[in-house]
MISETOR-172023 format. One record per residue (C-alpha): y, z, x. Coordinates in steps of 0.1 Angstrom, whole numbers, plus 5000, padded with zeros to 4 digits. Each point is the difference from the previous one (the first is absolute). Example, Ala and Ser with C-alpha at 12.3 -4.5 7.8 and 13.67 -1.06 7.14 Angstrom:
495550785123503449935014
//
This chain:
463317418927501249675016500549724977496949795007498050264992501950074969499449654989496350015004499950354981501949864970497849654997497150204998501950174971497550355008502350344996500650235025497450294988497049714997500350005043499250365002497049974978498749695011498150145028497750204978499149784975499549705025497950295021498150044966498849644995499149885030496850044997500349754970501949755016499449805033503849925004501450374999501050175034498050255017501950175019504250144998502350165019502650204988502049795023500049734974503049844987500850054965500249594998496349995017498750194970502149804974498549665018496550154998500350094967501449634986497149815019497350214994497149814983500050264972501750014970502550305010501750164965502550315004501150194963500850274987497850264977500549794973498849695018502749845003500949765033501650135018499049695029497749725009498949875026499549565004495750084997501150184965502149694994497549775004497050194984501650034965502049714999503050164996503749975016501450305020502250014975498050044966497550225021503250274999500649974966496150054990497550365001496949945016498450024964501349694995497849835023496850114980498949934965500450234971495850044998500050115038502750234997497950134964497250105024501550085033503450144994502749975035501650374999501850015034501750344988496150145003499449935034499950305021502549935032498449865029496849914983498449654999498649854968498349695001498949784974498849674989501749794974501049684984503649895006501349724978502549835019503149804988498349664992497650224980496849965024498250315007498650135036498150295005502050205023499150335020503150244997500750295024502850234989501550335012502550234985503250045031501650315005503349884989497750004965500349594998496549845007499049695022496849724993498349795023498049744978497749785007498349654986496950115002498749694980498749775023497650315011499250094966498649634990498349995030498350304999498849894964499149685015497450175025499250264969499149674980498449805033497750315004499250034963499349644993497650055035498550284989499349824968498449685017497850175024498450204967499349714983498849795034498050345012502549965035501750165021502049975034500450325030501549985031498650265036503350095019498150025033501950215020500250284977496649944982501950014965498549754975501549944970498449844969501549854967498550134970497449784991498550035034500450364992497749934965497649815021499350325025500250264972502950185014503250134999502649855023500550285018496650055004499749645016499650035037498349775022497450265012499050044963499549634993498149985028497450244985499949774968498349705009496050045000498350095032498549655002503649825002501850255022498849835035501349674986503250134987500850225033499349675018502249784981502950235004499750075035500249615005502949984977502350245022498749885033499949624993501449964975497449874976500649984965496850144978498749864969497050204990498250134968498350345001499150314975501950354997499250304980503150104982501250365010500650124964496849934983497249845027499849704985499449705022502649725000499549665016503149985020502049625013502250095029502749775016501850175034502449905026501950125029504150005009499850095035503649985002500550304976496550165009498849954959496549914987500649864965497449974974499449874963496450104984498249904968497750204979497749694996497450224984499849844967500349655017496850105020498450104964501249694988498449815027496650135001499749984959500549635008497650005029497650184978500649784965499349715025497250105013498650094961500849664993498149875028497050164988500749964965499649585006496950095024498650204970501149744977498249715021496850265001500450034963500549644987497349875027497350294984501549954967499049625001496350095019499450254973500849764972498549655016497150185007498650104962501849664987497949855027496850144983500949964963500849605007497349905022497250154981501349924967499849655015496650075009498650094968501149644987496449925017497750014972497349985022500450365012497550274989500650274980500150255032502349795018502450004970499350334997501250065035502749794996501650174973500250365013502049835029502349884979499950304979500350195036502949785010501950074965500150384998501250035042502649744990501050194966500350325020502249855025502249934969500150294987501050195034502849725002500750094964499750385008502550025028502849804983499950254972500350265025502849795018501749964968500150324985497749944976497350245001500050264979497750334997497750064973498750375000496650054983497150195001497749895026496150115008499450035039496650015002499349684975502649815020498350085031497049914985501049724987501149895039497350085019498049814975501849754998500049945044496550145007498649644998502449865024499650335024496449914996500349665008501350065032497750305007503150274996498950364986502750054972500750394993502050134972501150395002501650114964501850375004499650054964497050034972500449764975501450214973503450135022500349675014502749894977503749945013503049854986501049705024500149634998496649854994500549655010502150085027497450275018497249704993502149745022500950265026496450135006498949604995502349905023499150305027496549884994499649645007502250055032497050255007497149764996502049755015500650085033496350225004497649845015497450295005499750344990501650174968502750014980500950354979502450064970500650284981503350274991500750375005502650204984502450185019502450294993503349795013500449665016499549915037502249765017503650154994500249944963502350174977498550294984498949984966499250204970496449865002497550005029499149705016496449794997499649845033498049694996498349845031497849685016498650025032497949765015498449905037501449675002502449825027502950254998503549965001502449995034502350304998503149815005498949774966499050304979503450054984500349594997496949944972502050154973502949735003500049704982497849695013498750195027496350045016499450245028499049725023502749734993498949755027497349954980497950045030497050174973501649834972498350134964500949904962502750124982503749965001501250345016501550114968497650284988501150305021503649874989499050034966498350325002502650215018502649864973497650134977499550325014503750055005500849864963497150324988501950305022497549975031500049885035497149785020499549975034497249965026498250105029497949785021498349975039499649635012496349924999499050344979501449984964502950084978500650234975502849934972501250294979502050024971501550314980500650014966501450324977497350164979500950024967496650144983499049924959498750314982497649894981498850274975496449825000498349875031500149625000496749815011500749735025499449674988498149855032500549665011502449794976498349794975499849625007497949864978502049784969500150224965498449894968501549664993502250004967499749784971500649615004504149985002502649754994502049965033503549855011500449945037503849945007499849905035502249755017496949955029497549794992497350125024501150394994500049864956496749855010498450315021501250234974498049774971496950065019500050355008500750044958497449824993497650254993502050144973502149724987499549784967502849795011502550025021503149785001502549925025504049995004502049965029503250204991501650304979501449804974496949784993498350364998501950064978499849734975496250035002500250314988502349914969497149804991497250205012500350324994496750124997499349945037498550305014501050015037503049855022499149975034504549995008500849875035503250225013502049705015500349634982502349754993502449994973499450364995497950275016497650234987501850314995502749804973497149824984497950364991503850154989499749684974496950014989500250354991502149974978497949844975496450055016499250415009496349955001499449725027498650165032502449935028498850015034502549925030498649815027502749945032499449925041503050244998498850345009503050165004500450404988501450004966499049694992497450214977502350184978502049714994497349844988498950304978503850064988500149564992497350074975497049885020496750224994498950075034500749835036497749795027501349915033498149655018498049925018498350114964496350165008497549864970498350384996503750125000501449774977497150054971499950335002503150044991500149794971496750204989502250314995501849844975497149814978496950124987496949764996
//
């Protein structure tokens, strides 16, 4: 060996048994590393190898089977930190940490001769920074071993960087409903991220772009086929919005998609949006605008109706009471004067009490009272009570009654059947104008209409007329609050559209259903259902006819308190007492009640006024009971509202009276409590 060569072989400081192994490990790794030669020659100099070896990008470690070095090369040098020097002194288990050793032991001496073992691992190195390192090692036949490592770190992070990229993008599109693809045009390959996966309802190897194709809905597929063709050929970007159904359970998605076109690496790239909720979102708005809309049209209907249907009986009830101030008018003209304004007052007292009735209903506050009600007297009653008005405006009034009197007994609410069949009743003889008008019920053995089944059958309930009929698109519209059929008041009639509202909360409220069924210009006919809940009776009951209105025997001559903070209702109330009253006094709040009763306490009748200064009704009868339990208490309020007569009852009073108070009503019931 000539001395230049000598030199070079000593610098490198490799022995003379690493050349004739170097081939074989180098051959080994080169698939790992892009510096290591590819091809040798057994014509190689022994100092080629040795130069190959020292500037090989590798870390290059020779030992023996204990793991000792044996040699390094400058890579090794550099990689741990180390000098040549303390590198020979060291065992390759130096370079690792006691808890990596723990749980992958180095045993050279188990390596089988000629075999590869490749690992990764974290090396510490000498400034005590740790690098994940990828460590090939093969036992020699000499029995020493050789390493080729590699800092494998940079990869590592960077891989966990793209793990963490596509993880965190993963997570956005979920939460924004997005995803991105790309078509690889000349191999037809499309490739989707996940959430455009989601979107689709596939798998991603199940994404192709012959299968998306298939997804949109037949109605979009021209326009999408279009688009793209102009995207490749010239280059037009698309914006467009269409509707898929999803390939793993049919459903149909409102789809945003976004594409464009690198011509220069022959890609269509693509970002779309499941927008379906958005779309949701936007026609909920669209819709709650447009029921808005009609809400303030209905409104303006309402408030201008509300105002005719008030003006109008006001109107009456002023101008002839200002008329009658002309003494000089006859008996027959006051006469004729008064039932006007008595007219006037009971249409403007029942628009009132519809007002009244539909903000308890709004409010939660009505409540149902179950009793036992007779059919065919409450029919009777009815057509009674409308046959003059059918008369007057030459109507034939029919009542059909399913029943005989005696097994026409159900449980139900009494007052609230009355309104409903009242309510369905007027609208009748309101909008006929000829021909007849028919009400009646039948039982059947379960409900129509779709209702729940029920223990009980069903009485269906019905009032069919020939009058002006209702337009099928505003049959459904009469049961809503404030609403006639014919809102543009082209045929405009009394009332304040609230009746139907009332009765189908009533209905509801009593475990039934309403609806109707009508032919413009022939008639309606308005059913109702109601569960039949029979009375066993163990004697037959005789139907009472037509309720009583005449006044009861007048009781004895009584001493009356009014405690009323109205004067007119104070002085109305002294009138209609008259009859029966040997004098009757006057205060204007609980407390002066009160007092008069600490000093008169043999009056026989307090007329109490719910609502009054200073203290209302209700406190005044808790005080005056507890010194007075004899005094008949009647409560008198414009409230009306359910419960207000148990509270009354459980404040001590003896029995209740809601305004506007009805003379025959009012003496009658003080007659059940005093004898004459």
């Amino acid at each position: 060996m000539n001395e230049s060569k000598k030199q070079k072989l000593e610098k490198t400081n490799l022995p003379e048994e690493v050349i004739s192994s170097g081939k074989s490990a180098i051959l080994a790794n080169r698939n790992k590393t892009s510096d290591t030669v590819s091809d040798f020659t057994e014509s190689n100099s022994e100092e080629k190898y040795k130069s190959f070896i020292e500037l090989a990008a590798d870390a290059f470690f020779h030992g023996d089977s204990k793991g000792n070095f044996i040699a390094v090369n400058q890579s090794a040098i550099e990689l741990t930190e180390y000098s040549r020097e303390e590198l020979i002194q060291m065992n390759m288990r130096d370079l690792f940490s006691s808890e990596e050793l723990k749980e992958t032991p180095l045993r050279y001496d188990l390596l089988k001769k000629g075999s590869l073992k490749s690992s990764e691992r974290h090396l510490v190195t000498k400034s005590g920074k740790a690098i994940i390192v990828e460590m090939n090692s093969r036992m020699m036949p000499d029995g020493t071993f050789q390493s080729l490592i590699r800092d494998i770190t940079g990869r590592i992070l960077a891989e966990e960087v793209i793990r963490d990229s596509e993880f965190r993008l993963a997570r956005a599109e979920k939460v924004a409903k997005i995803g991105n693809w790309k078509i690889i045009l000349n191999t037809g390959t499309m490739i989707g991220s996940v959430g455009a996966c989601e979107i689709y309802g596939v798998s991603r190897d199940m994404l192709s772009l012959k299968t998306v194709q298939n997804y949109p809905l037949k109605e979009y597929r021209k326009k999408l086929d279009k688009a793209l063709r102009d995207l490749i050929n010239e280059g037009k970007p698309y914006d467009l919005e269409f509707r898929i159904r999803r390939a793993n359970d049919g459903k149909i998605v409102d789809i945003h998609s976004i594409a464009d076109f690198d011509a220069r690496n022959n890609i269509v790239y693509g970002v779309i949006q499941d927008i379906t909720e958005r779309k949701q979102s936007d026609q909920a708005l669209i819709q709650a605008k447009e029921r808005a809309e009609e809400s303030e049209r209905l409104k303006s209907a309402f408030l201008a109706n509300m105002s005719h249907e008030i003006r109008t009986p006001m109107n009456g009830i002023l101008g002839f009471a200002s008329l009658l101030k002309d003494n000089s008018l006859s008996d027959e003209t006051r006469q004729e004067y008064l039932k006007v304004i008595d007219d006037s007052g009971h249409r403007l007292m029942s628009i009132i009490n519809d007002i009244i009735d539909i903000s308890k209903i709004e409010s939660g506050l009505v409540r149902l009272v179950s009793n036992k009600v007779n059919l065919n007297q409450q029919f009777d009653y009815l057509y009674n009570f409308f046959l003059p008005e059918a008369n007057s405006k030459n109507l034939t009034l029919k009542c059909s009654k399913d029943f005989p009197d005696h097994e026409s007994f159900i449980i139900t609410d009494s007052e609230k059947l009355t309104a409903v069949l009242t309510n369905i009743l007027k609208n009748a003889l309101k909008y006929t104008v000829k021909g007849e008008i028919e009400f009646g019920y039948y039982i059947l053995s379960e409900n129509p209409r779709g209702r729940a089944k029920s223990e009980h059958p069903f009485i269906t309930f019905y009032c069919k007329d020939t009058g002006i009929g209702i337009p099928h698109n505003r049959q459904k519209a009469v049961f809503q609050r404030f609403i006639q059929a014919d809102i543009a008041d082209t045929m405009a009639r009394q009332g304040a559209g609230l009746g139907l509202a009332i009765s189908e909360a009533y209905v509801n409220l009593m475990g039934g259903k309403i609806w109707v069924e009508s032919t413009l210009d022939i008639g309606s006919c308005f059913y109702f259902t109601l569960p039949f809940i029979p009375v066993v009776e163990k004697e037959q009951l005789k139907s009472k006819g037509k309720l009583k209105e005449e006044i009861k025997k007048l009781p004895r001559k009584l001493k009356i308190l009014i405690a009323e903070d109205d004067q007119v209702s104070s002085r109305l109330l002294s009138i209609k007492v008259g009859k029966i009253a040997k004098h009757v006094f006057h205060v204007s709040t609980g407390l002066s009640a009160i007092e008069f009763m600490q000093e008169n306490p043999d009056t026989d009748l307090i007329l109490m006024d719910i609502k009054m200064p200073e203290m209302d009704g209700y406190d005044a009868t808790r005080h005056i009971r507890r010194f007075n339990h004899d005094v008949v208490i009647i409560a008198q309020t414009a409230y009306g509202f359910a419960g207000d007569h148990e509270k009354a009852l459980s404040a001590g009073c003896t029995a209740y009276i809601s305004k506007p108070i009805v003379e025959k009503d009012l003496l009658n019931l003080i007659g059940n409590f005093f004898v004459s």
